[in-house]
C-alpha positions as a printed NumPy array, in Angstrom:
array([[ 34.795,  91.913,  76.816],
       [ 37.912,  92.82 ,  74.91 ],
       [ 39.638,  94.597,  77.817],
       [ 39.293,  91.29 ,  79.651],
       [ 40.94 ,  89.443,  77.301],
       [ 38.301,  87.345,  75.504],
       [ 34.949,  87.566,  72.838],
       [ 31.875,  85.97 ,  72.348],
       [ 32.602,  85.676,  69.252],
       [ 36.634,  85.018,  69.476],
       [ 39.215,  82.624,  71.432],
       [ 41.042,  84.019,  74.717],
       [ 43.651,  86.406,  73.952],
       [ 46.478,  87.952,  76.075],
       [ 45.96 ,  91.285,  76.988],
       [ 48.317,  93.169,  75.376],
       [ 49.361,  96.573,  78.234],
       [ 50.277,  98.875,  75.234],
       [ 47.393,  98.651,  73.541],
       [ 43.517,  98.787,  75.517],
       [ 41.395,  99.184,  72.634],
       [ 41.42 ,  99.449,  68.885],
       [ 40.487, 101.783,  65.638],
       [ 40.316, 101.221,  61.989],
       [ 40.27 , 104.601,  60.223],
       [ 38.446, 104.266,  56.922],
       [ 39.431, 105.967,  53.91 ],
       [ 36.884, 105.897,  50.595],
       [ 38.208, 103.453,  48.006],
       [ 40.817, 101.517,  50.704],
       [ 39.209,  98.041,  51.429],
       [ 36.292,  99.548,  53.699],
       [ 33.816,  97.175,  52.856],
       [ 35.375,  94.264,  52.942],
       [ 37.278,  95.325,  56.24 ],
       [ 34.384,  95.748,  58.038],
       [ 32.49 ,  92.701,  57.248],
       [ 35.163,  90.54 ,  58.011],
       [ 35.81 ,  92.924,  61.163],
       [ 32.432,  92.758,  62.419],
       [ 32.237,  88.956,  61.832],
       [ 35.161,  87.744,  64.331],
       [ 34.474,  90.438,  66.819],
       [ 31.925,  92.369,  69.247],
       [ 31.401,  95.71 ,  68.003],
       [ 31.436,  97.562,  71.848],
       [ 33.188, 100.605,  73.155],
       [ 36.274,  99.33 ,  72.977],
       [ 36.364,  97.563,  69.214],
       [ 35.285, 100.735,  66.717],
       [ 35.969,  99.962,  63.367],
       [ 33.653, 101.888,  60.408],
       [ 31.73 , 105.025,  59.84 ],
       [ 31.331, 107.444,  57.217],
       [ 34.539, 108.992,  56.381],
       [ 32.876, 111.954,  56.297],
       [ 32.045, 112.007,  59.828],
       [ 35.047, 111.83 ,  61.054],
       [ 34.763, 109.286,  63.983],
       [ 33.583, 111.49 ,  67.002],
       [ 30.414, 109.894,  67.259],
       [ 31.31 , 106.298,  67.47 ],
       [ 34.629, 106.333,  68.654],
       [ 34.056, 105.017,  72.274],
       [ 35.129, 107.859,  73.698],
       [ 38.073, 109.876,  74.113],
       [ 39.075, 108.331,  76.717],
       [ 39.727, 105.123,  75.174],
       [ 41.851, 106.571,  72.143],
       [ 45.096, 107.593,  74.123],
       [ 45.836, 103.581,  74.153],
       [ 44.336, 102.327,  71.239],
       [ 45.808, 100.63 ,  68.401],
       [ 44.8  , 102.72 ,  65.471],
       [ 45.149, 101.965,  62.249],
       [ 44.168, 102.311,  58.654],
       [ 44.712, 100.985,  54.622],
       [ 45.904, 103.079,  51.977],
       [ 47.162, 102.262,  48.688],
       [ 49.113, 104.606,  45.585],
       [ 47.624, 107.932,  45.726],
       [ 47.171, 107.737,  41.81 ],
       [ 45.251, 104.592,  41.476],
       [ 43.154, 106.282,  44.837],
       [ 42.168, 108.538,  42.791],
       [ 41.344, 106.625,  39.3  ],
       [ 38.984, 104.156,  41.305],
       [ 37.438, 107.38 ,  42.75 ],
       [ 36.645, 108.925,  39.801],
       [ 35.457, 105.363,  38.329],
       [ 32.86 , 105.19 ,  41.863],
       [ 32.36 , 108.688,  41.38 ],
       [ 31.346, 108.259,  37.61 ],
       [ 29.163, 105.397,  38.293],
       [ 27.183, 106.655,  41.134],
       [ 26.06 , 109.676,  39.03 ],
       [ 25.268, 108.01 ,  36.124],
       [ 23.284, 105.037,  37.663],
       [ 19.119, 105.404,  37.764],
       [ 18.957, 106.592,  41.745],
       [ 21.806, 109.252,  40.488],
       [ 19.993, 110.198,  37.169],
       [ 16.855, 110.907,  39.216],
       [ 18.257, 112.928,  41.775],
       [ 20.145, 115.158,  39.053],
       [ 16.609, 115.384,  37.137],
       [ 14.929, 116.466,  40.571],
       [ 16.976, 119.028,  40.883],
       [ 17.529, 120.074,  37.418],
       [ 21.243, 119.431,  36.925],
       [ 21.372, 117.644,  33.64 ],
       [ 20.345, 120.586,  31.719],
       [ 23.174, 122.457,  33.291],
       [ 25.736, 119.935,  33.083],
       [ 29.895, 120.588,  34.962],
       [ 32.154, 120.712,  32.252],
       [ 33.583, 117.444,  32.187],
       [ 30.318, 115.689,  31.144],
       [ 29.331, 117.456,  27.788],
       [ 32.223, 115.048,  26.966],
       [ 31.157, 110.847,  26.081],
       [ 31.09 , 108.41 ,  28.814],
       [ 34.524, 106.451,  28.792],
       [ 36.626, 108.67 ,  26.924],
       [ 39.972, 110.019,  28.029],
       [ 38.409, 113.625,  26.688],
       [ 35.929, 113.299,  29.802],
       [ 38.588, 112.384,  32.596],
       [ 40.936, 114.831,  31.684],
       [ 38.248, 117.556,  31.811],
       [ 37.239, 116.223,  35.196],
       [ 40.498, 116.613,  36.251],
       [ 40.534, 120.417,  35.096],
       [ 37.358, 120.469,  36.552],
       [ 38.823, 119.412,  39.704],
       [ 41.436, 121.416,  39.931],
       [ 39.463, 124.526,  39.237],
       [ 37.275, 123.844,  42.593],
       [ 33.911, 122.082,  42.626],
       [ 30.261, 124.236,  42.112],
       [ 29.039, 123.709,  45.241],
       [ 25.748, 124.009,  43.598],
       [ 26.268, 121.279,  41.006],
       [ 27.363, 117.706,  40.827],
       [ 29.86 , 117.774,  42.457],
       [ 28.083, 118.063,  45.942],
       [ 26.316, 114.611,  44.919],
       [ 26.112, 112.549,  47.822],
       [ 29.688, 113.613,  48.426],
       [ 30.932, 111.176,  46.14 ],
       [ 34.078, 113.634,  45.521],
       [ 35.381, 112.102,  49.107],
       [ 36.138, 109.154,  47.063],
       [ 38.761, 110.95 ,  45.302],
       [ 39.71 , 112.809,  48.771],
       [ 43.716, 113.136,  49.566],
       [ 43.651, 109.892,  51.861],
       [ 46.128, 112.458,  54.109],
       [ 43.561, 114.386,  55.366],
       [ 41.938, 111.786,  57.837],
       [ 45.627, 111.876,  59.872],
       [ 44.957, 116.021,  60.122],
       [ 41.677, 115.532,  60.81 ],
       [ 42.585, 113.161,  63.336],
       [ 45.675, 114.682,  64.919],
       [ 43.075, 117.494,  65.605],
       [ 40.056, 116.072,  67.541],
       [ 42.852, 113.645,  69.444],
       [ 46.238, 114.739,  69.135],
       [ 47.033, 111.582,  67.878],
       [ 49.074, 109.889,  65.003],
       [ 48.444, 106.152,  63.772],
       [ 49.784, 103.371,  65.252],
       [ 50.26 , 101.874,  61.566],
       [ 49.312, 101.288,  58.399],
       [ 48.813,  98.86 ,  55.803],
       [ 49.957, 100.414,  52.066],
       [ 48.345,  98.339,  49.78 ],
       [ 44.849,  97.414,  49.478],
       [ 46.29 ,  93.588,  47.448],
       [ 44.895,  90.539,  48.712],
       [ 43.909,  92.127,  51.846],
       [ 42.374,  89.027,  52.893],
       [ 45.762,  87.972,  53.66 ],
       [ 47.981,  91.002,  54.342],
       [ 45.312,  92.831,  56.319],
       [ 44.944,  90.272,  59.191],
       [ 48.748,  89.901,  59.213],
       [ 49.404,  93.185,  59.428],
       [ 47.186,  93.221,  62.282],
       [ 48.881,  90.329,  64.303],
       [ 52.395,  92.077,  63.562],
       [ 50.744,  95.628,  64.521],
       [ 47.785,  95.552,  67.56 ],
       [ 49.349,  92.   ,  68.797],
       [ 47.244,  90.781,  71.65 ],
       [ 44.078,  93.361,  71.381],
       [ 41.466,  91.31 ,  69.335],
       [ 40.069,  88.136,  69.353],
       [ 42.566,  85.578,  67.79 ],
       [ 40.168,  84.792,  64.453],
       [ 40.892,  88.623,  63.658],
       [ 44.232,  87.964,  62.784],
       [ 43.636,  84.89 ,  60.182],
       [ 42.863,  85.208,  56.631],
       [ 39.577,  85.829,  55.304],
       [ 37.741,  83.713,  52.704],
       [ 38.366,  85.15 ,  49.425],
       [ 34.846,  84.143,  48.407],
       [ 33.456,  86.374,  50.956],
       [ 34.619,  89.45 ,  49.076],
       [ 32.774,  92.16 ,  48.707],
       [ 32.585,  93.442,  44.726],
       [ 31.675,  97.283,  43.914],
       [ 28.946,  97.476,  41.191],
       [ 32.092, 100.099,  39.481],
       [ 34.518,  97.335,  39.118],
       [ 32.69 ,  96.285,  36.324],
       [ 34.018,  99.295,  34.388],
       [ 30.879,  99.068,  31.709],
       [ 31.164, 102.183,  30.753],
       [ 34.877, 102.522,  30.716],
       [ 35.719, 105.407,  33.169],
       [ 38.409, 103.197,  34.893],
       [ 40.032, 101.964,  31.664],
       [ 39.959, 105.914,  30.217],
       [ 41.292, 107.309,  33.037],
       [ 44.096, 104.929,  33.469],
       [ 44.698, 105.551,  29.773],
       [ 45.436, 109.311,  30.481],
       [ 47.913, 107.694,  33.412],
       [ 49.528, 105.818,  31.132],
       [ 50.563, 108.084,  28.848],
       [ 52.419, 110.586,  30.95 ],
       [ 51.111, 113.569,  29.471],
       [ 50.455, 116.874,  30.92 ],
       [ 47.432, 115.43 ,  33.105],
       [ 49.604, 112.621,  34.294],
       [ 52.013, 115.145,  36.07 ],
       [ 48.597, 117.005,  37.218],
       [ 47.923, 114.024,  39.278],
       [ 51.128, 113.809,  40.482],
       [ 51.323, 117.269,  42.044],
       [ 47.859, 116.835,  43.89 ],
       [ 49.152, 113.57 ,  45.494],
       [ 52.499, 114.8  ,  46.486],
       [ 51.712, 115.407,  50.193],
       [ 50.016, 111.71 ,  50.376],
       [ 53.105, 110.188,  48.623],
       [ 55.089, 112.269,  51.63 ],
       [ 53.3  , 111.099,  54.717],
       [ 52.484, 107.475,  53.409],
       [ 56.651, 106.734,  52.559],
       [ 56.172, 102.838,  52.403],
       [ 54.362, 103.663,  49.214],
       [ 56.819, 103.429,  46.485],
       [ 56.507, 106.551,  43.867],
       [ 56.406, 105.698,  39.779],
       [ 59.464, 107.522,  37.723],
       [ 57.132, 110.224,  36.297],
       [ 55.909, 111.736,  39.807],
       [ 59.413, 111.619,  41.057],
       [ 60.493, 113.362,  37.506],
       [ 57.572, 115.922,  38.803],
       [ 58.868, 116.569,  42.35 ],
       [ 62.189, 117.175,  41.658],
       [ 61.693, 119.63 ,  39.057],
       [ 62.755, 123.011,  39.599],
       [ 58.994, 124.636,  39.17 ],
       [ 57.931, 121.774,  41.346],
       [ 56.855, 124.613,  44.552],
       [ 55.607, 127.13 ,  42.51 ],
       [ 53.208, 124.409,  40.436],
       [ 52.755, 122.053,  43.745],
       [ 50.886, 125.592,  44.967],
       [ 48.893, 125.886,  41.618],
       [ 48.642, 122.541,  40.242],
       [ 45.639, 123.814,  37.759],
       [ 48.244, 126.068,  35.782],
       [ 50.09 , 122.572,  35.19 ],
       [ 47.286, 121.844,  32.239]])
């Protein structure tokens, strides 16, 4: 029973009176995985110790109810909006184009009518930067872009506070902003942040041979490496992707922002382009 202090599956801690229960908020492409496995391994998953659901779902369901979230310790990982959203597009890329994704756009007769951004070749920068056009432009509902709602991959990670802030009228208690060697800095950042709300082994390192490995970060067909490419070279898709990630760079401030976003923001079109990014390429 966390609220009496102790686990089943943890040593005694000291009830801390701030704090009575706690949250991790996931966000696509952030750690999740390898959060919750560690999570659920040094800790009862009850009421009071909610830690993983779809993103999608938005937490209402599992949350432990209402009542419990005035006092929890709530937290979540983010990590530069821009890399967010290249390892997004890389999960994104690979999803569609593996054999469960291939026969679900078959079924339904999408890869004779194909979005834009994939009559270009797998890997190239041609294909990201049309994706990001593509993007910009609004998803077809109709197309792939509703595919398993793999887009929420790519997702501004500022819209779980909003979404949050409106069901609880809440903000976080913290945050971590980097997903490197979480195994480490995650269960610190705990200790230093929810002190004295889970079991003690929650706040030590994790094994780093217990990590969990997306199929994507293989890169095999080079969606990662092409779209950081595009980063890289500061072009006119570069400053894109700086303008759609303005608002994340704003609310998440212990992220530090690259010279060629800052370049971006304080330009003197910066508003009018911030409000129509797509006119930007």
């Amino acid at each position: 029973d966390i609220n009496n202090g102790t686990s089943t599956r943890g040593k005694n801690i000291t009830k801390n009176p701030r704090f009575d229960s706690f949250l991790h908020i996931p966000i696509w492409k952030c750690g999740n995985n390898n959060i919750r496995v560690n999570l659920n391994q040094t800790m009862p998953l009850s009421s009071h110790v909610s830690i993983y659901k779809r993103q999608k779902d938005y937490w209402p369901d599992y949350i432990g109810g209402s009542q419990n979230i005035p006092k929890a310790c709530v937290v979540t990982v983010v990590r530069d909006p821009i890399t967010h959203f290249l390892s997004g597009y890389n999960e994104y890329e690979t999803r569609l184009n593996d054999e469960v994704g291939t026969k679900l756009r078959r079924d339904k007769n999408w890869i004779g009518n194909p979005v834009n951004f994939e009559r270009f070749e797998f890997g190239t920068e041609a294909r990201f930067e049309q994706f990001v056009v593509d993007f910009l432009n609004g998803p077809r509902r109709d197309m792939l872009f509703d595919y398993w709602n793999n887009l929420y991959h790519m997702f501004s990670m500022t819209g779980v506070l909003t979404r949050f802030n409106q069901l609880y009228k809440r903000k976080l208690t913290g945050y971590l902003p980097s997903v490197t060697n979480l195994e480490e800095n995650y269960p610190a950042f705990l200790k230093e942040t929810c002190p004295g709300v889970l079991p003690g082994n929650a706040y030590r390192s994790w094994k780093k041979e217990d990590r969990f490995v997306h199929v994507s970060e293989a890169d095999e067909s080079g969606f990662h490496t092409a779209a950081n490419s595009v980063w890289e070279s500061g072009g006119r898709t570069s400053r894109a992707l700086c303008l759609i990630h303005a608002i994340d760079y704003a609310c998440f401030d212990k992220i530090p922002v690259s010279y060629l976003c800052k370049k971006v923001y304080s330009s003197d079109n910066f508003v009018e382009l911030f409000q129509e990014p797509a006119k930007f390429l």
